[in-house]
C-alpha positions in Angstrom: -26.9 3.9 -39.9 -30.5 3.7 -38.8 -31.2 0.4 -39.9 -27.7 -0.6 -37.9 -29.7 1.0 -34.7 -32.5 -0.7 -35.7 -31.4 -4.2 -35.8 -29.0 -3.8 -32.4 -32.1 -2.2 -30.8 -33.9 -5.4 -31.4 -31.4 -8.0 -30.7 -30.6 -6.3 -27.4 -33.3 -8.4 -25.5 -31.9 -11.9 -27.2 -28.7 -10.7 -26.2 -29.8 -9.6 -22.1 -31.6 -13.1 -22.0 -28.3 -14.8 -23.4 -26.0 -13.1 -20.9 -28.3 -14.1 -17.9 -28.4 -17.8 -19.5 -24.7 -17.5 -19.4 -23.8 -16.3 -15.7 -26.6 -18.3 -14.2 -24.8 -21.6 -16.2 -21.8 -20.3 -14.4 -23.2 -19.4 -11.1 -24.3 -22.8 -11.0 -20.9 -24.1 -12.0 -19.1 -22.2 -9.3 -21.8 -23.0 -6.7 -21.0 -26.6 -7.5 -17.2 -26.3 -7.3 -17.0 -24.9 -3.9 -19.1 -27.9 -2.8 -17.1 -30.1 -3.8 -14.0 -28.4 -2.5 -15.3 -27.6 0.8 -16.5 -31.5 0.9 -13.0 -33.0 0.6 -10.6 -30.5 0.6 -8.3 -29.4 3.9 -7.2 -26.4 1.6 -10.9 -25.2 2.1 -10.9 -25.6 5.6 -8.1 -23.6 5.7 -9.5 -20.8 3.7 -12.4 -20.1 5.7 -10.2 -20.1 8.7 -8.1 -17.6 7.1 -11.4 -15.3 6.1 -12.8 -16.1 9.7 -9.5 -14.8 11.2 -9.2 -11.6 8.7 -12.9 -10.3 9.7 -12.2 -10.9 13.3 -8.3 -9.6 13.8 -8.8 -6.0 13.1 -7.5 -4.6 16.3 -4.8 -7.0 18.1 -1.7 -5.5 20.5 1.6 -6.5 18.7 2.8 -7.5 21.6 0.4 -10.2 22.0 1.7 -11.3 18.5 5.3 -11.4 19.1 4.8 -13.1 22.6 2.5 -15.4 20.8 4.6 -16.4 18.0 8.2 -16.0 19.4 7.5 -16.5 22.9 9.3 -12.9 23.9 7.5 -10.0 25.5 7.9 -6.4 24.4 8.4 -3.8 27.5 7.4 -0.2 27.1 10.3 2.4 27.1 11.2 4.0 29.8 13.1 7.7 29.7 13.5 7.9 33.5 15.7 4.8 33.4 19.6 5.1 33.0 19.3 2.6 30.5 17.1 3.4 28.2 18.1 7.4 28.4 21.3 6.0 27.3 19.5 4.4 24.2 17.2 6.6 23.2 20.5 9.5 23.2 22.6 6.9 21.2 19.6 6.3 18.7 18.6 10.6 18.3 23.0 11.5 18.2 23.2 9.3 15.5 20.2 10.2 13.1 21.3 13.7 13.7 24.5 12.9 12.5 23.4 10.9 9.3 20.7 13.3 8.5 22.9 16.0 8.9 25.7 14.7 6.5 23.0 13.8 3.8 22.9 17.9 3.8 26.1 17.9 1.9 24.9 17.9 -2.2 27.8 15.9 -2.8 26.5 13.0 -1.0 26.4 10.0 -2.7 22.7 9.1 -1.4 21.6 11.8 -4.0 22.6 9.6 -6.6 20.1 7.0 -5.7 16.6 7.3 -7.6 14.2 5.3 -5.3 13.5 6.7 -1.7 13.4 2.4 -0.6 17.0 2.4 -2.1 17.6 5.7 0.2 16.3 4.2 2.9 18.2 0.9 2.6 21.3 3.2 2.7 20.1 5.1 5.7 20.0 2.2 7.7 23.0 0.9 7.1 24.9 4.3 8.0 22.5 4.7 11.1 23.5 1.4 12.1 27.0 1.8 11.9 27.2 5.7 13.5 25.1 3.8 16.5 27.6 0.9 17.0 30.5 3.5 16.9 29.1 5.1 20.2 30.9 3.8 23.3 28.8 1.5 25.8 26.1 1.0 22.9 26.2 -2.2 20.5 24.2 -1.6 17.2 24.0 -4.9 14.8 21.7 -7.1 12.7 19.5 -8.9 14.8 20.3 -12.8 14.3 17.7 -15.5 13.6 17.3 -18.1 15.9 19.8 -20.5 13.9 22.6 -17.6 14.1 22.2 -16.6 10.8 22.2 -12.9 9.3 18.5 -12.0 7.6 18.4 -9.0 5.9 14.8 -9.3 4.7 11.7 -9.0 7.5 11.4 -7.2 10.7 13.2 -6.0 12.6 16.6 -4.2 11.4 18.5 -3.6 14.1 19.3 -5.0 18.2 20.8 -2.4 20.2 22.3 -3.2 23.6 23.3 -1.3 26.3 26.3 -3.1 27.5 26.6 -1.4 31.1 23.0 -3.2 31.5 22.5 -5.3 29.4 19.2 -3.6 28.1 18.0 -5.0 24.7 16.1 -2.6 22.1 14.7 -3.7 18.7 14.8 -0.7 16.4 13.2 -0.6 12.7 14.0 2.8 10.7 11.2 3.9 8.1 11.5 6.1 5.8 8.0 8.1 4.6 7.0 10.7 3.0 6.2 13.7 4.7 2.6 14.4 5.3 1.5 11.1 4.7 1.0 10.3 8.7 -2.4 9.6 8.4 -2.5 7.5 5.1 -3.9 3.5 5.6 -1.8 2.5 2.8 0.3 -1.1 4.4 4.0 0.8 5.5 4.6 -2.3 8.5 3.9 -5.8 8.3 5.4 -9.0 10.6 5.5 -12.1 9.1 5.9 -14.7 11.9 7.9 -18.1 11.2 10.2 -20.0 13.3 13.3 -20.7 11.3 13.5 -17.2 10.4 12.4 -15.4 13.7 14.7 -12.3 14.7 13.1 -11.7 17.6 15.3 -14.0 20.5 15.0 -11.4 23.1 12.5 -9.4 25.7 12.9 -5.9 24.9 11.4 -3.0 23.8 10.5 -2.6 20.3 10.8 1.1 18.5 10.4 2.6 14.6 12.0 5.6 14.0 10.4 7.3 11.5 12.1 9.7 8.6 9.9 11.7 6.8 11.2 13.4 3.4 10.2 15.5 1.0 11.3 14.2 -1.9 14.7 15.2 -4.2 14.5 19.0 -3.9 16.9 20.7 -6.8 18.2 16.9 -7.2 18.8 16.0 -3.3 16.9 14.1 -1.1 15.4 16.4 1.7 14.3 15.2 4.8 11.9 17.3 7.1 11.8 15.6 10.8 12.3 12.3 12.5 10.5 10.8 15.2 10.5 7.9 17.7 7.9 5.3 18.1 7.1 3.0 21.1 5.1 0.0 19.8 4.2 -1.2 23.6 0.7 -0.3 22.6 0.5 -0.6 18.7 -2.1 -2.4 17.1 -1.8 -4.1 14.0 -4.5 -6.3 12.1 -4.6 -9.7 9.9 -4.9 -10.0 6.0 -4.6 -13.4 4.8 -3.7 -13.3 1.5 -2.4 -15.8 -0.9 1.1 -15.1 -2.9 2.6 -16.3 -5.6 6.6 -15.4 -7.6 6.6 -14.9 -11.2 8.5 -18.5 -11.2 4.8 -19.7 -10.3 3.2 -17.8 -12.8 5.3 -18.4 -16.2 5.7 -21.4 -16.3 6.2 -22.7 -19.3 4.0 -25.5 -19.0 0.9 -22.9 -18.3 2.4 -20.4 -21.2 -0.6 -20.9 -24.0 0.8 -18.3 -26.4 3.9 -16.3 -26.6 5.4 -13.7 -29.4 8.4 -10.7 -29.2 6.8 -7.0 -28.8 6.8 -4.9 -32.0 10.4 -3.1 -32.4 10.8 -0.2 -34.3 12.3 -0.2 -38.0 14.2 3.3 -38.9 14.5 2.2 -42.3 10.8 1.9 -42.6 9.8 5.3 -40.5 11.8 7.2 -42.7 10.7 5.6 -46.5 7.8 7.5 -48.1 4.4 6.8 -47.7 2.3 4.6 -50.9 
């Protein structure tokens, strides 16, 4: 054993100066890519935009995005207005009313296991409960070639249909206490064909903090009501791929079936 010590001891300075060999070799290799890719490449020119834009847009009014990209302005709420009282009491009636029938333990919500499943659920039901009020008009908010998108924000249009008063609502489920985390919970992806947004209005989350399955039922703790006239929301370009870009089979190098267990073989004696 003290010979083994011995002999790594002194090949551990042959071995320091082969690793610095190695990532200098590769520094240099790298160094000399990106030169060549920032030479003749538009992709690069595009990437260093990209990393400009993320240090730079840190703090930026989401109103300025949506009027940038869609070309609609968001209005802040207002509770003095007939309106928007109107609104705000259809959108609070009906949470109280879906929140309160998820009380019963027969529910079938209970039966879900993921709280984004739950919330998926929730929304449908507040959506409908909202449309069913009189002089209020809850839907999916179509894109601008008429067409129903589940996916992206936001979730719901309400109008007020004695005004004509438009409100974009986006329900979010979260877990209680977790107000102050900077984990991603909202993100806007701006593209034409797929744009929701058609309208000037006012744009609101309602937020539904839970605490979990208690005894095997969702609980939910409070609800609240967000105006995003003045929220600020920052850039992260990042690039994205599906798992039909990574497996190819063209790029698979090696492949074999996971090891499966054999009773018969568990169960015979040991040699």
């Amino acid at each position: 054993m003290e010979l083994r010590r011995m002999a790594c001891r002194l090949l551990e300075p042959a071995f320091k100066l082969l690793l610095i060999g190695l990532l200098t070799v590769q520094n240099l290799l790298v160094t000399d890519a990106q030169a060549s890719v920032t030479a003749g490449s538009d992709a690069a020119e595009l990437v260093q935009k990209l990393m400009q834009a993320s240090e730079t847009l840190h703090s930026i009014r989401f109103a300025e995005v949506i009027e940038a990209a869609t070309g609609q302005r968001i209005f802040p709420i207002d509770p003095e207005r007939d309106s928007d009282r109107r609104l705000l009491a259809a959108i609070a009636s009906a949470t109280h009313s879906v929140l309160s029938d998820v009380l019963n333990p027969d529910h079938s919500v209970h039966a879900i296991g993921r709280i984004n499943e739950v919330s998926n659920r929730l929304e449908d039901y507040l959506m409908r409960t909202i449309d069913a009020i009189p002089g209020i008009y809850c839907g999916p908010p179509l894109t601008r070639q008429g067409t129903v998108q589940s996916a992206g924000y936001p979730d719901m249009i309400l109008l007020d249909e004695a005004t004509g008063r438009v409100v974009y609502l986006d329900p979010k489920v979260y877990r209680d206490g977790s107000e102050r985390s900077g984990f991603r919970t909202f993100y806007y992806e701006p593209k034409e064909d797929t744009n929701k947004i058609n309208f000037s209005a006012s744009h609101l989350i309602l937020g539904l903090s839970h605490l979990g399955k208690v005894n095997g039922q969702w609980t939910f703790e409070s609800w609240n009501i967000v105006d995003l006239i003045d929220f600020e929301v920052r850039l992260k370009a990042e690039f994205q791929a599906s798992n039909r870009d990574l497996y190819r089979a063209e790029a698979i190098i090696q492949s074999a079936p996971a090891p499966v267990n054999n009773p018969s073989e568990q169960d015979s004696p040991q040699q």
